[in-house]
Every structure is written in structure tokens, then in C-alpha cells.
N, C-alpha and C positions, 0 to 999 in steps of 0.2 A: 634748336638753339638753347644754348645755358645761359641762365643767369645767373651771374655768380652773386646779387644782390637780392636777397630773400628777404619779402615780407615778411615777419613772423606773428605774431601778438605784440610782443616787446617791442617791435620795430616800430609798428602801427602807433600804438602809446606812445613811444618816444617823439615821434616823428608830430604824432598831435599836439602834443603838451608843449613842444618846440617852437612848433608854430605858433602857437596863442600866446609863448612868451615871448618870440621875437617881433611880433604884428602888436602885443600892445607896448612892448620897450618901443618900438621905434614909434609909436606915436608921440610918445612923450619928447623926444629930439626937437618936436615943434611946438611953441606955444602957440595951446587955445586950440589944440588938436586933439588930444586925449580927453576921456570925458573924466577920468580920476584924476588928470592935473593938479585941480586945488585941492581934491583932497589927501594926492599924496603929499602937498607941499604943506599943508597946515599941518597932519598927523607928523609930517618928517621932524619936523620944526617944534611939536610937542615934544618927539620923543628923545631931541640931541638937545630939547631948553636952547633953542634959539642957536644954537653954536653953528650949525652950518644951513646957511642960507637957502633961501627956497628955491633960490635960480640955481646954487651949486644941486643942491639934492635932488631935484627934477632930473637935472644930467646925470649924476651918478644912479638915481635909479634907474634910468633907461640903459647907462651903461648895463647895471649887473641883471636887466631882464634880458638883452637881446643876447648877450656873451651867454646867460643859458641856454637863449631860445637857439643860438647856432649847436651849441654843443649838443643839444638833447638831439637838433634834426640831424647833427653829424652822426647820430649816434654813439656819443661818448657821455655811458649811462654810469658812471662809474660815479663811486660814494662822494667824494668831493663835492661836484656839482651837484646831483641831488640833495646834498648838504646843506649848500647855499640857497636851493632850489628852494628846500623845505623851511631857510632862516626868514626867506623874505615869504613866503606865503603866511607862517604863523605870525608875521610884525603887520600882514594887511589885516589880520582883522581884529589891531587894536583898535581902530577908527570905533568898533561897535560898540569901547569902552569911553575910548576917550572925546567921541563925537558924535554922542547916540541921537544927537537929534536930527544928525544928517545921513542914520541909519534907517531909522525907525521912524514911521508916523506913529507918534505917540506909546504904542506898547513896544514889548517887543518881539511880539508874533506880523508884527505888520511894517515889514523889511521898506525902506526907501527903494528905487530901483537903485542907487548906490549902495544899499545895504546886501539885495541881490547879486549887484556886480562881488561884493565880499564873501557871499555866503556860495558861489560858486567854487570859491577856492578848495572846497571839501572834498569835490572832486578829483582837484589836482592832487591832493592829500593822497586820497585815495590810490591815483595812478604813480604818483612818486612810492609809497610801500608796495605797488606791486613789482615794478621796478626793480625794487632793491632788493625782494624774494627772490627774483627769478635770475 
């Protein structure tokens, strides 16, 4: 039997990276469901100076996580979307500027477990450049 659908490396990543951004966008659809809720809704709110609302911005970021997380598992790796992929990954971890006290216990070698939820996105960094090499 053929399959005409082949695992590859690339597939693998994509299909990871998909996942985790469609599984944490669609939490956010529910409040008091996501464990970054208030903090994307405070950081949002820092970084538009109040202009769009915490309730609007919680939706719209769930929209632009899961509209990746579908595309990366459709496998449509294409510069665009990793684009955006890589806008909202580098905007999460202004929180560790503009909200170090709900990053850090006190230094800042000593990550909140929300500061680890942030500091994971290095990862993603990671997998999006490999991505766009191959």
C-alpha cells in the first residue's frame, strides 16, 4: 500500500508547532480557560494603550493562534504565515519587559512558571527558522 502522505522532518514540526498553537488559541475562546488569559489581556492592553479592549483582544488572539495552528497542521508552511507566526511569538515575550514581576520571582534567572510558559517560545523560534530553511 502507498501513502501518498509522508511524514517527513518538516511535516513532523509543522504538524507540532500546529498543534500547540491551535490547542492554546482555542483555549483562549473560553474564559477563565487559558492559563495566559490575564496575561495576554493586560500585555494586549499595554501594548495598543488601552485602544482595544481586553474582551476584543482575547478573541482576536485566539483567532490569529488557531488560523496558524490549522494552517501549520494543513501543512501550509509558507512565508506568510510563518510570518505572522514569528509577529506574535516575538510580541509574547514583551510581558518579560513590560510585566517582569509576573515573569520573574525577583531576578531574572528565576522565571515565573508564566515566565517559563514565555520562555518556551524559543523553541518555536527555533522550529519556525527551520521551517523557512527547508
Amino acid at each position: 500500500m502507498n501513502l501518498s502522505f509522508q511524514f517527513t522532518t518538516n511535516r513532523i514540526l509543522a504538524l507540532s508547532l500546529g498543534i500547540c498553537y491551535f490547542w492554546f488559541g482555542i483555549l483562549k475562546f473560553f474564559p477563565g480557560v487559558s492559563p495566559a488569559e490575564n496575561l495576554a489581556k493586560e500585555t494586549i492592553e499595554m501594548l495598543t494603550f488601552g485602544f482595544i479592549p481586553a474582551s476584543v483582544a482575547i478573541i482576536l488572539l485566539a483567532i490569529w493562534e488557531t488560523t496558524v495552528g490549522v494552517l501549520l497542521m494543513a501543512n501550509y508552511t509558507k512565508k506568510p504565515v510563518i510570518g505572522i507566526a514569528m509577529v506574535h511569538i516575538i510580541l509574547t515575550f514583551s510581558p518579560m519587559i513590560l510585566l517582569p514581576e509576573l515573569s520573574f520571582n525577583g531576578a531574572a534567572f528565576l522565571p515565573t512558571l508564566l515566565g517559563q510558559y514565555i520562555a518556551k517560545n524559543l523553541v518555536f523560534i527555533s522550529g519556525f527558522v527551520i521551517l523557512l530553511k527547508n
